[in-house]
C-alpha positions in Angstrom: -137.7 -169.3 -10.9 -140.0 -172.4 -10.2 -141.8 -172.2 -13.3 -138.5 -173.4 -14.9 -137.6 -177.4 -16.2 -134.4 -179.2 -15.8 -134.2 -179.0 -19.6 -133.9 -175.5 -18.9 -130.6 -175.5 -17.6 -129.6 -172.4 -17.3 -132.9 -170.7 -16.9 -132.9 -172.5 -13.4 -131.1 -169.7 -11.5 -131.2 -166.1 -11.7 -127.4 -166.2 -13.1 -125.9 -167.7 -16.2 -123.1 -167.3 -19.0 -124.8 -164.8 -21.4 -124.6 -165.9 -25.0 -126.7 -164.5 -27.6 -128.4 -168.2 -28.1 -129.1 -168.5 -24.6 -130.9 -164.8 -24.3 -132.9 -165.8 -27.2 -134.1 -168.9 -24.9 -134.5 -166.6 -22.0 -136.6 -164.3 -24.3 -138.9 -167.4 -25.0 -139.4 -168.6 -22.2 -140.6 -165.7 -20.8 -143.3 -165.1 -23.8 -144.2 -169.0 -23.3 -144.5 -169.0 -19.2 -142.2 -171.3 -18.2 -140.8 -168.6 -16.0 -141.8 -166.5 -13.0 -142.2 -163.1 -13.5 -142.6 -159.7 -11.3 -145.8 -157.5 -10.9 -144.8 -155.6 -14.7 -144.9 -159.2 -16.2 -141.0 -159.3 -16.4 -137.9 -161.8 -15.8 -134.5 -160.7 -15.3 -130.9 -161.9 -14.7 -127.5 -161.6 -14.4 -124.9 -162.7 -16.3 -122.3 -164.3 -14.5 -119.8 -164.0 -16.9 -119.7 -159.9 -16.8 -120.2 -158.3 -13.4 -123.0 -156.1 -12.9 -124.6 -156.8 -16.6 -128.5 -157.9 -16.1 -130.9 -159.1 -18.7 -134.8 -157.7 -18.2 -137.2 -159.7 -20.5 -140.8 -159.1 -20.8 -143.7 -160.7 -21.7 -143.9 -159.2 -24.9 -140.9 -160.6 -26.7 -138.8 -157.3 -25.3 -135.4 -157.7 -23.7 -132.9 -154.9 -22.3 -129.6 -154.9 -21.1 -128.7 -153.0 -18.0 -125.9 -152.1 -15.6 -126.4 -152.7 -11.9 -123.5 -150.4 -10.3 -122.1 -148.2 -7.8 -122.1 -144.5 -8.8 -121.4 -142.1 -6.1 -121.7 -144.6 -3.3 -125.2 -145.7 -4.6 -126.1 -148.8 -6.1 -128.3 -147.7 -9.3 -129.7 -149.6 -12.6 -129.0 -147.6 -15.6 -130.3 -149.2 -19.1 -127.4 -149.9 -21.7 -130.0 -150.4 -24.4 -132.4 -153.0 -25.7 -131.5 -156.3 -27.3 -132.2 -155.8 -30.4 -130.4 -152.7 -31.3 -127.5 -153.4 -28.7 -125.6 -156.6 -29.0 -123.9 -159.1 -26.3 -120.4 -157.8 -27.2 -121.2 -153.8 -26.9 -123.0 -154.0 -23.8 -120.3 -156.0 -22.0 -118.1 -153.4 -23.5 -120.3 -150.7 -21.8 -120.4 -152.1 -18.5 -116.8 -152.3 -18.3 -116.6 -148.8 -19.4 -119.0 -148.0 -16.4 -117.0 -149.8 -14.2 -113.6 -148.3 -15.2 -115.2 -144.6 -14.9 -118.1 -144.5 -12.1 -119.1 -141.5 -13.0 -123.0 -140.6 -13.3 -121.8 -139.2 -17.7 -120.3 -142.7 -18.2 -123.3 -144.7 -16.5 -126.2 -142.4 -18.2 -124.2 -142.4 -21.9 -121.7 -144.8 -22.4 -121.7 -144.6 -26.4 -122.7 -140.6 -26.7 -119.3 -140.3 -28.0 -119.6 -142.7 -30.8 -122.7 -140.4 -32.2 -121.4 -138.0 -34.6 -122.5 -134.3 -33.1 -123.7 -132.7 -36.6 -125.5 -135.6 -37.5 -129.3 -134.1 -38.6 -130.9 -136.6 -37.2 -129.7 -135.1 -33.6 -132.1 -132.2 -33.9 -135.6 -132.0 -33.0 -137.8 -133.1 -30.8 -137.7 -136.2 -28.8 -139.7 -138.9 -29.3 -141.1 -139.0 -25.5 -142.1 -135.7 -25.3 -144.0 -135.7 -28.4 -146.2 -139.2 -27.4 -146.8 -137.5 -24.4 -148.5 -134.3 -25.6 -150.3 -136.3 -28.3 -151.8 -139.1 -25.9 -152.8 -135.9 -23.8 -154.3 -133.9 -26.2 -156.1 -137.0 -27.8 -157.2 -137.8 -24.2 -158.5 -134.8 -23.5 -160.2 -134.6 -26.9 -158.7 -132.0 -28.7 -156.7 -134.1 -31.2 -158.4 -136.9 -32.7 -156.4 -139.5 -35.3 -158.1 -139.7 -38.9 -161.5 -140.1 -39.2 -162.5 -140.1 -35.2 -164.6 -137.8 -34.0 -165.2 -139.3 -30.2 -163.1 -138.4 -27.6 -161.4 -141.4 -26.4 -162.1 -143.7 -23.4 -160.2 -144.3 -20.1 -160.0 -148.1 -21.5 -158.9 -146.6 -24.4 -155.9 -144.5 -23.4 -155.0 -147.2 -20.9 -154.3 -149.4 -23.7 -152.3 -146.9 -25.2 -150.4 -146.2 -21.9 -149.2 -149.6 -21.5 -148.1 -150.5 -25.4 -146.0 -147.2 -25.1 -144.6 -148.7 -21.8 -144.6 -151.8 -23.6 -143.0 -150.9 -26.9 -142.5 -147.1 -27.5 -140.4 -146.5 -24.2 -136.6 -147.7 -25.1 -136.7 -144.9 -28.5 -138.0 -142.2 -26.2 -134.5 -140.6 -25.7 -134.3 -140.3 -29.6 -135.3 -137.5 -31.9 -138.4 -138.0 -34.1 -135.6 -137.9 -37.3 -133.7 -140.6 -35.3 -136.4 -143.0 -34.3 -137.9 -142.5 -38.4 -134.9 -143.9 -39.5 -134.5 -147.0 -37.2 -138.5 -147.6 -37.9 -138.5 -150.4 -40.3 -135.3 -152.3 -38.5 -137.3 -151.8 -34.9 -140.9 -152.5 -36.5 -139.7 -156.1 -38.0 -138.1 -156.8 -34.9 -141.2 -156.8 -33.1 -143.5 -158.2 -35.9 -141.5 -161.5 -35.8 -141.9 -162.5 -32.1 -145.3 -160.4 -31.1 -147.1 -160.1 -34.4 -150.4 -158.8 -32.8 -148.7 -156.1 -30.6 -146.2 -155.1 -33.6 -149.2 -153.8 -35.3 -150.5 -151.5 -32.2 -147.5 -150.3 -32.5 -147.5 -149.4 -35.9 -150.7 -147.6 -34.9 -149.4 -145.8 -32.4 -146.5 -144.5 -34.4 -148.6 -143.4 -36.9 -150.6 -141.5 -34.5 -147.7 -140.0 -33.0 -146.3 -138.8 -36.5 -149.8 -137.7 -37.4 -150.0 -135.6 -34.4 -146.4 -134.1 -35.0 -147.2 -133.1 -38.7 -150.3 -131.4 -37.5 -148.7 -129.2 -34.4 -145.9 -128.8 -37.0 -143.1 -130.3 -35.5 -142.6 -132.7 -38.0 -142.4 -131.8 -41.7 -141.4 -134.6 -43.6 -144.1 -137.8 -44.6 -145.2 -140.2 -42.1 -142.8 -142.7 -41.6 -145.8 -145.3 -40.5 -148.1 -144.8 -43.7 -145.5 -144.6 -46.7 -146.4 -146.6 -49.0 -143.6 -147.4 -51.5 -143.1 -151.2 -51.5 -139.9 -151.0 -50.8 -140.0 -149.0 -47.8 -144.0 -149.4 -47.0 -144.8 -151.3 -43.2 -147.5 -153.6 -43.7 -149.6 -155.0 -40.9 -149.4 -159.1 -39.8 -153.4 -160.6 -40.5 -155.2 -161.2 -37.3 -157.5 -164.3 -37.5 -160.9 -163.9 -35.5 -160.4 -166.3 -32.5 -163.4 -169.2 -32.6 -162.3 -170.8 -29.6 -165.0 -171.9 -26.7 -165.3 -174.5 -24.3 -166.7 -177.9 -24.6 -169.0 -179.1 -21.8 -166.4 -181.3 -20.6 -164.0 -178.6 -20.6 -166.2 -176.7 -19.0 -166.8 -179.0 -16.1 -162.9 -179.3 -15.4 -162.7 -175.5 -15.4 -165.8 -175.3 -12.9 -164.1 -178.3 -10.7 -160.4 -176.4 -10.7 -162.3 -172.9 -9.8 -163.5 -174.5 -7.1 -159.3 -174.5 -5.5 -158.7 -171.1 -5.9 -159.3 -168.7 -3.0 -161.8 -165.6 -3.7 -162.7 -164.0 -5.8 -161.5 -165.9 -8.3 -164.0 -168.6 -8.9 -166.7 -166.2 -8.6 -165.0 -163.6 -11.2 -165.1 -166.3 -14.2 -168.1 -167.7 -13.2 -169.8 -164.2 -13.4 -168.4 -163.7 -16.9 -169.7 -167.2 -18.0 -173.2 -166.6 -16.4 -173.9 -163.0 -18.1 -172.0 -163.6 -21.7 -169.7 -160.2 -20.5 -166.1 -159.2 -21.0 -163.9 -160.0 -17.8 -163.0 -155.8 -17.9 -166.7 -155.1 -16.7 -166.5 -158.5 -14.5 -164.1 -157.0 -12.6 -166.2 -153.3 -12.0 -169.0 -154.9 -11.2 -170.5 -152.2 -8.6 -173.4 -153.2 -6.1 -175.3 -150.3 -7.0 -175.2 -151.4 -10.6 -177.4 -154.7 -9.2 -180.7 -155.5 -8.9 -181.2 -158.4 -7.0 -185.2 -158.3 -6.6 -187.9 -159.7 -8.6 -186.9 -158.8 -12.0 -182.8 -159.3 -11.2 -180.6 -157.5 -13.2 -177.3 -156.0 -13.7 -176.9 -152.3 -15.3 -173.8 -151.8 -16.8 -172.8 -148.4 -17.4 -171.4 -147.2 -20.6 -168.1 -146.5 -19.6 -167.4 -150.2 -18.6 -168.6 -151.1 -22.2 -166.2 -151.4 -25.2 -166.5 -149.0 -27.6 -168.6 -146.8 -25.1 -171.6 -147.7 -26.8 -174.0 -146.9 -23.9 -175.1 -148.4 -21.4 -176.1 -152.2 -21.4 -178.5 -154.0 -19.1 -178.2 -157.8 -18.6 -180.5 -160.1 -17.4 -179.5 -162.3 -14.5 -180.1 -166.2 -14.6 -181.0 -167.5 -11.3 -177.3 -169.4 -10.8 -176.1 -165.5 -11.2 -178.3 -164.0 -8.9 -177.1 -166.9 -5.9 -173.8 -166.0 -6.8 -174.1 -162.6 -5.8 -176.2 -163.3 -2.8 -173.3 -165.8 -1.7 -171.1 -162.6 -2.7 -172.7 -160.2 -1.0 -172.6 -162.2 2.5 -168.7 -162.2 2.1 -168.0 -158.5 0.7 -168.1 -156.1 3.3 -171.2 -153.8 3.6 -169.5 -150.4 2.4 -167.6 -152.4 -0.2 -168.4 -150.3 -3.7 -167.5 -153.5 -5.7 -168.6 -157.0 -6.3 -165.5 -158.5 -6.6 -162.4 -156.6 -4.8 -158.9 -157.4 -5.8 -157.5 -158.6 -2.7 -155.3 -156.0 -2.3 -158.1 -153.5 -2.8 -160.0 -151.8 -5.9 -160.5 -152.7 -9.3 -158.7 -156.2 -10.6 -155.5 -155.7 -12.6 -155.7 -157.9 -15.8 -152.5 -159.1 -14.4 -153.7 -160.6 -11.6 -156.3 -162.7 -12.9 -154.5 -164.0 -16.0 -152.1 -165.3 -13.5 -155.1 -166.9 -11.4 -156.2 -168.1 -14.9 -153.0 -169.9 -15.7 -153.2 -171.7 -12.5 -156.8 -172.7 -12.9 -156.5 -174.3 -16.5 -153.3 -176.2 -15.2 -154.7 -177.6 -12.9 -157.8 -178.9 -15.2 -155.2 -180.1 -17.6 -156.1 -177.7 -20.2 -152.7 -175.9 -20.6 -151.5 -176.7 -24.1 -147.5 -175.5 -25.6 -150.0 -174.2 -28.6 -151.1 -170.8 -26.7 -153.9 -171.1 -29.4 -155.5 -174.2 -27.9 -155.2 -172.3 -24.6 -159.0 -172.0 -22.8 -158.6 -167.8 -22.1 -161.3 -165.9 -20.0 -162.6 -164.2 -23.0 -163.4 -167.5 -24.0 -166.3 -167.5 -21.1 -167.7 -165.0 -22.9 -167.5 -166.8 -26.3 -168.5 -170.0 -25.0 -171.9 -168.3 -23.6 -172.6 -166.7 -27.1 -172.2 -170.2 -28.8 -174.7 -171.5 -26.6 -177.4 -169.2 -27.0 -177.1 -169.6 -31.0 -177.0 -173.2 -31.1 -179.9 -173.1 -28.8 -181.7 -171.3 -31.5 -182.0 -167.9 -30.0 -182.3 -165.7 -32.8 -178.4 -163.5 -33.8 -180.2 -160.6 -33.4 -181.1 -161.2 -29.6 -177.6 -162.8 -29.0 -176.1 -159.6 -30.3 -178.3 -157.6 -27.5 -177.8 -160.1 -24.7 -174.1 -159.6 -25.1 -174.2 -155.7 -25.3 -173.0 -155.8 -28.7 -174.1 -153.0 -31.2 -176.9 -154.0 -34.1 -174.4 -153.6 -36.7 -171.9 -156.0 -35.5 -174.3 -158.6 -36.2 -172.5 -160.3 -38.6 -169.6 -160.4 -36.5 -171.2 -162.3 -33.9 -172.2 -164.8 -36.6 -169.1 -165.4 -37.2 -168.1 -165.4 -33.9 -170.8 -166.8 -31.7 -172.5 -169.4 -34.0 -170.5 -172.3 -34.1 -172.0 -175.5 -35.6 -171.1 -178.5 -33.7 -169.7 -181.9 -35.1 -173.1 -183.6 -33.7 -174.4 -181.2 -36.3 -172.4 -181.8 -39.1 -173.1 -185.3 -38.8 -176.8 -185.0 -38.8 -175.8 -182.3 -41.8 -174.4 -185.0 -44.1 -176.9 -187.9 -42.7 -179.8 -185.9 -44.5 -177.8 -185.8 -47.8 -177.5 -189.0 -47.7 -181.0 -190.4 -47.0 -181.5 -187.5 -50.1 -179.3 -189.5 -52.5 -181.3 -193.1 -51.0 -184.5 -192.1 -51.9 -183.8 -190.8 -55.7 -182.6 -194.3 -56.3 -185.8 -195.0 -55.0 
């Protein structure tokens, strides 16, 4: 764990005396990145005060308990249940209830005989099998939520993989009844430490009961869109971020690229150079370049958010040596620009981590994740530009593939006034008031 601080204490190791205090800690240290973390974006321990009870925390805020044990002569991880529904106290009790009977019924259900067998809420479907023919069939087009009529993207319903993964997956096992009831408990939970992800989930659960009321295999009222006050889910307000780099900021980011190995450096400074998002950085295809007199990079619709077609960019001449420089390092038959190491497309993953590093090391790395520099803000940065510049909005929506009707977005966005502005602002009001007296 050598992202850990000797004020940490116990986050030092990978064991310590579980206490409900101390997984809180663990929890946010996790979501604030002062620990290591696997390939899923996930820390885990072992409490050494209960043998074979382990801790798994993600980066979203979500914890869960589980049992590392022998059960037939094979050492397997079964999940006792997540943190927030499970306490310290029962899951001890159900790892020493594992351990007393190995058996595969004890490991897979230690508390099925705590569950009443006619209660209603029993019956029905389950809650995994239902989000999996709904994300199908709205995949595939032939369910569509509300008022869309577009067939969703691959972007699209990879977003919607990884939130279930993220937050839908540990209510699975229960029935639709079940999982409606524990809703509002489960929901708050969520929307206190990952307000912005609590409310994807709320849209997700409200697609998934939408879709169950229309096959029919849910009859009562969506449990996502009631709307008694007492009972009614509301959503956490999401501020537009405004963020964007100074030109000294800038520089430091430039000057701590410049450490990391490729194709890091090259990735961000491709995002910076064209105004794009760091998804269609990262499938940048060679056939989708034109490096010749008029240089420029198409870039196909499906790599565009929102699928609003296809998008062509301009390339300035620091972009176009970039890619030559690229191209003399990327092997010949090599369908992208810029390879993960490991081969194909970039996981976001990957070059989050790489950003962390890089705005560490330029001394940008603030506890306020909101002062944070983020790659999107590459993108942001370039938009600001261009408008204080004086390009027209209209041609800084185009340039940075937006559609005409986000316009005022991008206003809002993109054209931020500077304090060298503002001062010349409030000089001219003054020499105003000066020459009345006059």
């Amino acid at each position: 764990m050598g992202k850990s601080t000797p004020e940490d204490g116990f986050l030092a190791g990978k064991a310590f005396p579980f206490t409900e205090a101390r997984i809180d800690k663990a929890r946010q240290a996790v979501a604030d990145g002062k620990v290591d973390v696997d390939a899923q974006g996930r820390a885990s321990w072992r409490d050494s005060s209960t043998t074979g009870l382990h801790l798994r925390v993600g980066k979203g805020g979500s914890a869960i308990f589980s049992c590392l044990a022998k059960v037939d002569g094979k050492t397997t991880r079964y999940a006792v249940g997540d943190a927030d529904v499970v306490s310290l106290a029962e899951a001890r009790e159900a790892v020493g209830r594992l351990r007393y009977d190995k058996t595969a019924a004890a490991a897979l259900a230690p508390r099925a005989a705590e569950a009443p067998v006619s209660d209603p809420k029993d019956a029905g479907p389950k809650v995994g099998a239902v989000v999996a023919e709904m994300l199908e069939a709205h995949g595939a087009g032939r369910w569509l939520p509300g008022s869309r009529s577009k067939t969703p993207t691959d972007r699209t319903m990879k977003f919607y993989a990884d939130l279930r993964r993220a937050a839908l997956t540990r209510y699975e096992p229960m029935t639709l009844a079940a999982f409606a009831a524990v809703l509002p408990e489960a929901y708050a939970a969520l929307k206190a430490r990952a307000p912005y992800q609590a409310n994807r989930f709320l849209q997700l659960v409200r697609n998934l009961y939408g879709y169950a009321i229309d096959v029919g295999s849910w009859a009562g009222a969506n449990p996502a869109t009631i709307t008694d006050k007492a009972r009614r889910l509301t959503r956490s307000p999401e501020e537009v971020r405004t963020r964007f780099l100074s030109d000294e900021e800038f520089a430091r980011l430039v000057k701590s690229m410049q450490e990391e190995p490729s194709p890091w450096a090259g990735l961000f400074m491709a995002s910076a150079f064209t105004a794009q998002r760091m998804a269609a950085c990262c499938r940048m295809r060679w056939d989708d370049v034109a490096l010749t007199s008029d240089p420029a990079w198409r870039v196909p619709a499906e790599d565009m958010k929102g699928r609003k077609g296809g998008h062509t960019v301009t390339l300035n001449p620091e972009m176009v040596s970039l890619l030559k420089a690229r191209r003399k390092l990327v092997p010949q038959d090599e369908e992208l620009v810029f390879p993960s190491p490991q081969g194909g497309v970039i996981p976001n993953d990957s070059y989050k981590n790489a950003w962390s590093r890089i705005i560490k090391r330029a001394k940008l790395w603030h506890a306020d994740k909101a002062r944070r520099p983020r790659p999107h803000d590459l993108r942001r940065t370039a938009g600001a530009r261009m408008t204080a510049a004086g390009v027209p909005l209209s041609t800084v929506t185009r340039a940075l593939g937006n559609a005409a009707s986000s316009a005022a977005m991008v206003a809002r966005t993109y054209a931020q006034v500077s304090d060298e502005a503002l001062k010349d602002a409030f000089s001219k009001t003054t020499s105003m008031g000066t020459k009345r007296k006059r």
